[in-house]
SEKOLRO-34603 format. One record per residue (C-alpha): x, y, z. Coordinates in steps of 0.25 Angstrom, whole numbers, plus 5000, padded with zeros to 4 digits. Last residue first. Layout:
N
XYZ/...
// end
This chain:
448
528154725517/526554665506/527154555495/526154465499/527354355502/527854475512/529254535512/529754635522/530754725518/531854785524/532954875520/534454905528/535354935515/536654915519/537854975512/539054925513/540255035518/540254995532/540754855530/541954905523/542154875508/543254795504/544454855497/544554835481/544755015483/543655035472/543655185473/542155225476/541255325469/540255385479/538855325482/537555325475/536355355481/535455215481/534355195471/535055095462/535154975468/536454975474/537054845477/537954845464/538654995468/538954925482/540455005480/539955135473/540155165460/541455215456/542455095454/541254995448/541055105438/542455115433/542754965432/541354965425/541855065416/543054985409/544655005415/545454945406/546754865409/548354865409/548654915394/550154965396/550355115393/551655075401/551255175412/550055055414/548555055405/547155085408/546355075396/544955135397/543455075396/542155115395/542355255390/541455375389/542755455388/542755565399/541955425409/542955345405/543955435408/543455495419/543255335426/544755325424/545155435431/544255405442/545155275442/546355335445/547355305432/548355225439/548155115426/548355245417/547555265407/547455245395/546855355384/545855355374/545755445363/546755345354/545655255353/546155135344/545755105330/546955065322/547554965333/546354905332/546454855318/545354855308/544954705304/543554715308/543254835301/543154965311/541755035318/541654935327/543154925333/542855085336/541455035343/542454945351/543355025356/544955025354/545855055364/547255105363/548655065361/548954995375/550654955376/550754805379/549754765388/549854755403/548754675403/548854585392/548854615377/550454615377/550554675368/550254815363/548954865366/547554895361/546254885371/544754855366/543754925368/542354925374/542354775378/543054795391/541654875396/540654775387/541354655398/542054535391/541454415391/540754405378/541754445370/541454535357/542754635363/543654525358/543154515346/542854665343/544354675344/544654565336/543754605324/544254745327/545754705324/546954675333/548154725328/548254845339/548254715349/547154695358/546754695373/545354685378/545254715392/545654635404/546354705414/545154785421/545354915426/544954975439/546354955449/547154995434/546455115433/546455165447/545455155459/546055015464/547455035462/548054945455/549054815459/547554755459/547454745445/548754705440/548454575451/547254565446/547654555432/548854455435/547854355444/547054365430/548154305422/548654225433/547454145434/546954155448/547554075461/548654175465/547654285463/546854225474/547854185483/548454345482/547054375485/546754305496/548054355503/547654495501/546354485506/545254505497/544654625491/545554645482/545354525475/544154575470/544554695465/545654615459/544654505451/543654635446/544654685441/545354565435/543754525430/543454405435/543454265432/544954245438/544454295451/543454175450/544554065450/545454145462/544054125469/543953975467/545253945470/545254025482/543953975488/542754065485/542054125498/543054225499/542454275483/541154275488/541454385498/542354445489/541454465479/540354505490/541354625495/541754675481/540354715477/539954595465/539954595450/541454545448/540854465457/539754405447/540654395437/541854295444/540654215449/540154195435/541654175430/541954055442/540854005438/539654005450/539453895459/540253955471/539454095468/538254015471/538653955484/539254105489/537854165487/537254065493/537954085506/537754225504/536154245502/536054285485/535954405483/537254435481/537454325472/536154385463/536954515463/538354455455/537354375446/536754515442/538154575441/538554455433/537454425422/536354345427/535954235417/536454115424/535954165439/534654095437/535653955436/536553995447/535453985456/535153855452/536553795453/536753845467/536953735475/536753755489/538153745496/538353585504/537153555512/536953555526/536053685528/535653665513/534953535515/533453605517/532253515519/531653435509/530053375508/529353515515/529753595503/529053495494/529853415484/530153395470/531153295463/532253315454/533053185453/534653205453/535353235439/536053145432/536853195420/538253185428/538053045430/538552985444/537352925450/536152985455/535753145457/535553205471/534153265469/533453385463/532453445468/531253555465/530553605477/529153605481/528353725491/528853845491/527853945495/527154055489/526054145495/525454275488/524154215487/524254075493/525153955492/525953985478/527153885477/528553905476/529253785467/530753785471/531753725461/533053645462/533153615476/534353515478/533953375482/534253285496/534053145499/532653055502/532753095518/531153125516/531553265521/532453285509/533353365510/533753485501/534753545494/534853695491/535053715474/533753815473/533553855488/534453985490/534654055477/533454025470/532354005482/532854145487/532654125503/532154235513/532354215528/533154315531/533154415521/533454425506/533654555500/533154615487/533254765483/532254835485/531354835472/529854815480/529154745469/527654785466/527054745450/526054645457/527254565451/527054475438/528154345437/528554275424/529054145419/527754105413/527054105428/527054195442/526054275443/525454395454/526854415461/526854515473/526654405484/527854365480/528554465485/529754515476/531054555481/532054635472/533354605466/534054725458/534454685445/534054835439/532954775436/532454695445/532854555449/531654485457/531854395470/530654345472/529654345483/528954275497/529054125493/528754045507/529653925509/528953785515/528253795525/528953715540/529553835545/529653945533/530753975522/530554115515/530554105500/531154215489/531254165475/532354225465/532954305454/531254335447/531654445437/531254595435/530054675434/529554665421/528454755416/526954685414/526154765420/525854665433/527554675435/528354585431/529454475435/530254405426/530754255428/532254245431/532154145443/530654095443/530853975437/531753935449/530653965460/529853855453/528253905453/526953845460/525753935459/525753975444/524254005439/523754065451/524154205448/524854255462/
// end
């Protein structure tokens, strides 16, 4: 380890980039790995690197020659298994950032706010000051309490008797994560913390990262979540995505459930889970983009230019007859958005509709529709009722997540693949999770 940095702050070290003695970039410092000791402060045995691929591996810190400006150079030696935090070990980030602590002085309490880990030997670091902040005084809501510092052996751990961690700080490296990232960095996290963070989240933030999540931990969280609190999240998330969800649950949870959500979105899931589950209709989505046949480009693109909607549902635009809510009035066509590119902005979409492309029925199976897109090189296909109503569209996504396999996001790339599956929204078996049994030994020198 280069001499020049021998005291670092485990919360400027989340996001930093990680490379190897040439110069290429490895991935991205996710957290800080410390193993508690009787009477020593924590030891620093790794970090927690995300490479690419977003795969979370561990890094011994015996294997890192310089930490400064931001950055951090490797011997050039990672060992890529997947990360998995065993007894003993604790990520300074997710686990300690936000955990009160007592003064042993009988001065009061703070809440850790940063850790500094410090170089004791060649290949040895230690936690040796933390970063605090107080209570604040008085009523103002622009105080803030005093921020002091104080040695490991100066507090001792309040979380066994306080209320939930906070998890402000840990929420604030997860600012940037889009939502499938976001969705595994909750799963890594140890469960109880897991549960306290998904409590701060929004209820949208937390609706995208389940929507990101295999079906058990989304309703593992989602039991965890009082009703009012749960039915508010629902709402957030896609109708699909909402009625697979819902699925899961027991009957009576669900019907309190979609009792408590809005009624708009209670309506769509309740379209959606009257279908069956490997049909077009138990696939689709019930919120594309509808339009008149006078709607022009210039609205057309409009509506396809915002932010929040997904690239899949902003590949065309559907045209109907009112109503312009699911069940629509009787679907014309749809229109794509590289034809709505190559037309004046005041052409109507009406004229410019693809005539090639068929509905289908929302009974449609769902390998059925999954020819067709794949026949067509589509991304999307209107599903309509016998009335030739427009009741959804089924985008690629929907089809993917139906044919991969079930634990599809835990695979990290180099396992055989396994047979399509029909999404039945019933919960898995025990017996049909896979373990993986691996063991590895970690060693400040970086030596197993």
């Amino acid at each position: 380890m280069s001499a020049a940095v021998a005291r670092v702050f485990v919360a400027r070290l989340g996001g930093c980039s990680v490379f190897d003695p040439a110069g290429e970039k490895v991935g991205r410092v996710r957290d800080v790995i410390v193993v508690y000791r009787h009477a020593e402060s924590p030891r620093a045995v790794g970090l927690i690197v995300e490479v690419p691929g977003k795969r979370q591996v561990f890094l011994s810190i015996g294997r890192i020659t310089s930490i400064g400006s931001g950055q951090i150079i490797t011997t050039g030696m990672m060992n890529m298994r997947r990360f998995e935090q065993r007894g003993g070990e604790v990520r300074v980030i997710a686990e300690i950032l936000g955990r009160q602590m007592n003064f042993v002085d009988g001065s009061g309490h703070a809440i850790v706010e940063d850790v500094a880990i410090e170089q004791s030997g060649p290949g040895e670091w230690e936690v040796r000051e933390l970063f605090l902040r107080r209570p604040k005084i008085g009523v103002s809501p622009f105080s803030k309490g005093q921020t002091v510092f104080a040695q490991w052996a100066e507090v001792t751990d309040a979380s066994i008797t306080a209320e939930a961690q906070s998890a402000s700080q840990l929420l604030a490296t997860y600012e940037d994560l889009l939502p499938a990232d976001l969705a595994n960095a909750l799963l890594e996290l140890p469960e109880q913390r897991m549960l306290e963070v998904a409590d701060e989240l929004s209820d949208e933030r937390l609706a995208d990262a389940l929507e990101e999540m295999p079906e058990l931990d989304q309703v593992g969280i989602l039991n965890q979540l009082d009703d009012d609190r749960a039915a508010d999240v629902l709402d957030q998330m896609q109708p699909d995505d909402a009625a697979d969800l819902i699925a899961q649950l027991s009957d009576e949870r669900g019907e309190v459930l979609l009792d408590l959500m809005q009624p708009e979105e209670a309506d769509d899931v309740r379209m959606l889970l009257a279908y069956a589950p490997d049909s077009a209709g138990g696939l689709m989505t019930t919120d594309p983009i509808i339009v008149s046949a006078d709607a022009t480009v210039a609205e057309g693109l409009a509506l396809i230019r915002r932010h929040e909607l997904a690239p899949a549902l902003g590949a065309a635009v559907c045209v109907t007859m009112p109503p312009y809510e699911p069940p629509t009035g009787r679907f014309l066509g749809m229109v794509h958005f590289q034809r709505m590119l190559r037309y004046p902005p005041n052409e109507r979409l009406g004229n410019l509709l693809d005539l090639r492309l068929e509905p289908v029925l929302a009974s449609a199976s769902a390998a059925e529709v999954s020819r067709i897109l794949a026949s067509y090189n589509l991304v999307s296909v209107p599903v309509v009722d016998e009335t030739n109503r427009l009741v959804g569209v089924v985008t690629i996504d929907d089809v993917l997540d139906y044919l991969l396999p079930d634990d599809w996001r835990s695979f990290d790339g180099d396992e055989p693949s396994l047979p399509p599956r029909a999404r039945a929204r019933q919960s898995l078996p025990t017996s049909a999770i896979p373990v993986q049994a691996v063991t590895q030994k970690r060693f400040p020198n970086g030596t197993k």
